[in-house]
C-alpha positions in Angstrom: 3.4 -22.4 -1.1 0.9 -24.3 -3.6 0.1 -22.5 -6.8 -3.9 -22.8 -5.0 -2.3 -20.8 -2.0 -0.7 -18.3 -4.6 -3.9 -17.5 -6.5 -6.0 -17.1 -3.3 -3.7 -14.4 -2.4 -3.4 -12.8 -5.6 -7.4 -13.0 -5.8 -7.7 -11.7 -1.9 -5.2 -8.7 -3.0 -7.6 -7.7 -6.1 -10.4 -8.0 -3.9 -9.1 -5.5 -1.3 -7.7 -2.9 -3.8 -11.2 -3.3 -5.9 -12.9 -2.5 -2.5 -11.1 0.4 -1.1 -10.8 2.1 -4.5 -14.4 2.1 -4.8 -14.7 3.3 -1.5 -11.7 5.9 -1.2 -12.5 7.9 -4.8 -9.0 8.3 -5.5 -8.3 10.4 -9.0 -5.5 9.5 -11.6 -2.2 10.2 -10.5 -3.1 9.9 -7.0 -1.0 7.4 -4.7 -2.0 4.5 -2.8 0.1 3.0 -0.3 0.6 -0.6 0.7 2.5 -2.1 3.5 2.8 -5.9 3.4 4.2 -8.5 5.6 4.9 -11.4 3.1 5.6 -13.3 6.6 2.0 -13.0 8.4 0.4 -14.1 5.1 2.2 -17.5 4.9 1.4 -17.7 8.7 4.6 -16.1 10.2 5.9 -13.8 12.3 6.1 -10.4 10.7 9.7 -10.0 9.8 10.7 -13.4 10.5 9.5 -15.8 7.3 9.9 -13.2 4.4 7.9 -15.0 1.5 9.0 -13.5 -2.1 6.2 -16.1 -3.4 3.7 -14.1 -0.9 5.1 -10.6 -2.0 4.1 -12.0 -5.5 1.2 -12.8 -5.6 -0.3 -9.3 -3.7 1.3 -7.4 -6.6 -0.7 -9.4 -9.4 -3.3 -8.5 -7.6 -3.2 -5.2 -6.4 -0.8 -3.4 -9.1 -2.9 -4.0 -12.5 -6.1 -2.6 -10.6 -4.3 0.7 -9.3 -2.6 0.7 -13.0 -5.9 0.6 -14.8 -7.3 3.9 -12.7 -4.0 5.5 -12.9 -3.0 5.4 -9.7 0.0 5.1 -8.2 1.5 2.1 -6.1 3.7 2.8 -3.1 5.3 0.2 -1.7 6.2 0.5 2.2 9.0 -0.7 3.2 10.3 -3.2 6.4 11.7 -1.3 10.0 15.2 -2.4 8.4 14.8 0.7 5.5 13.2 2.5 8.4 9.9 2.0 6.5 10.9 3.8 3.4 8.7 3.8 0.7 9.4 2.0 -3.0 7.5 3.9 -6.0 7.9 4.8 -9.9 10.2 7.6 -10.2 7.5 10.0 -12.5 5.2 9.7 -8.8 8.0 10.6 -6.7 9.1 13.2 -9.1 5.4 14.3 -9.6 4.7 15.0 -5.8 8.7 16.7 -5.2 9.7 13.5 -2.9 13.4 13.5 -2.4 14.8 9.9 -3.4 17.1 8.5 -1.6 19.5 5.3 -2.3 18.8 2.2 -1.4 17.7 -1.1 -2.9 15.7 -2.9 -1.1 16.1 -6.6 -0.6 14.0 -9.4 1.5 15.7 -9.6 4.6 16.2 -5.6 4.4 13.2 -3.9 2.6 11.2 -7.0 3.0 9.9 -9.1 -0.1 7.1 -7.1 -0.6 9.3 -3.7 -2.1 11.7 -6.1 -3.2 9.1 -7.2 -5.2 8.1 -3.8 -6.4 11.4 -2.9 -7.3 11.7 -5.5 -9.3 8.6 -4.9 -11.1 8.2 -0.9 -11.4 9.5 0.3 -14.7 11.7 2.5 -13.0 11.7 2.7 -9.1 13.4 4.8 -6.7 13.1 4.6 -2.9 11.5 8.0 -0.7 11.7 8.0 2.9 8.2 9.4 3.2 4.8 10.5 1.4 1.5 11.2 2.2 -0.9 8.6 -0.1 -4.6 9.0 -0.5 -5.4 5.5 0.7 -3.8 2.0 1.6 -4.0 -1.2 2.8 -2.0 -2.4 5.5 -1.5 -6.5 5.2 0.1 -8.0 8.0 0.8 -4.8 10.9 3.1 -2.9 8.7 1.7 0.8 10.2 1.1 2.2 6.6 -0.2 5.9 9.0 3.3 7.6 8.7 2.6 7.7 5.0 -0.9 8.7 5.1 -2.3 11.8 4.5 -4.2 13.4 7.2 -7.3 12.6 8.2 -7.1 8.8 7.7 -10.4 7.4 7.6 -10.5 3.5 9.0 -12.6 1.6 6.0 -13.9 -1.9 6.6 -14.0 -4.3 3.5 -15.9 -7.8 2.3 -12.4 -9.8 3.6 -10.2 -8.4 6.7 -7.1 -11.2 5.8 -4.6 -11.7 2.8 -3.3 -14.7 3.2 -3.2 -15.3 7.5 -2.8 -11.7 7.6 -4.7 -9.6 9.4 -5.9 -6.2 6.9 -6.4 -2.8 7.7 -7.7 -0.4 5.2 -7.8 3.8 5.3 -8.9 6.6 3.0 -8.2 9.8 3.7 -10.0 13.0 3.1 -9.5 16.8 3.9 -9.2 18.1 7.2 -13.0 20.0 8.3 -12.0 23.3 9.4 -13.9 26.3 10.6 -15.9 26.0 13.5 -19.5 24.9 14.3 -20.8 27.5 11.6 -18.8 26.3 9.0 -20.8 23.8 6.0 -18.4 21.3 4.3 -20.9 20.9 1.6 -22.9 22.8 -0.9 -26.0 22.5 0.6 -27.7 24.4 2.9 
């Protein structure tokens, strides 16, 4: 991968998070989810060409944006961890998730948490959450860890790399019935 390749990605990662974080609303200390295949952006098969180079460059992209709001990054894991999810322990703590051990590597975990583990302050590994928004680079099926209702969001850019992206917010359910009002206003 060229160091041109690298910066398009990290610059297509920024983009995205920018995007959907202007979009979803999110609050400090709220989480946002992100499943990458570091294989479908270097023009792979998900799961087949693990890239740590790829896994990279999203995280200087995405991770100083969510860090700047406050946010929280949670990093999905490959079908090997059964899709566990990598995040700072003070989140998992903050939201009662239950850690549980593993370390996550690229042929088991996949690049991109391997990545995040490597970079968190002080990660642990959760097998599940339910995040306020997320991108999902590359097919990873980030809706397990979503809260419900995921709301689909189109951005500016729908690949990272040769990935394909899929983006989702999430608000409250709408309960109530046809007289209930879900806003203020009459």
């Amino acid at each position: 991968m060229t160091e041109e390749e690298k910066k398009q990605i990290t610059r297509q990662a920024r983009q995205a998070a920018v995007e959907l974080l202007a979009v979803a609303g999110l609050q400090k200390g709220d989480v946002f989810v992100v499943g990458c295949s570091s294989s479908e952006i270097v023009g792979g098969q998900i799961g087949h060409d693990s890239s740590l180079e790829a896994a990279q460059a999203v995280y200087e992209g995405i991770a100083p944006v969510l860090a700047e709001r406050g946010v929280w990054l949670a990093a999905q894991c490959c079908e090997h961890l059964n899709r566990a999810l990598i995040l700072e322990r003070e989140a998992a703590r903050a939201y009662g998730w239950e850690e549980v051990c593993v370390v996550p590597r690229p042929h088991a975990g996949g690049s991109w948490a391997t990545t995040c583990w490597k970079r968190f302050a002080h990660p642990v590994a959760v097998e599940e959450i339910r995040a306020h928004a997320g991108l999902d680079i590359g097919g990873t099926l980030i809706g397990m860890h979503l809260r419900r209702v995921a709301v689909p969001v189109r951005l500016s850019l729908d690949h990272i790399g040769q990935a394909a992206l899929l983006c989702a917010r999430t608000r409250p359910k709408l309960i109530g019935g046809e007289r209930a009002k879900y806003t203020e206003e009459d």
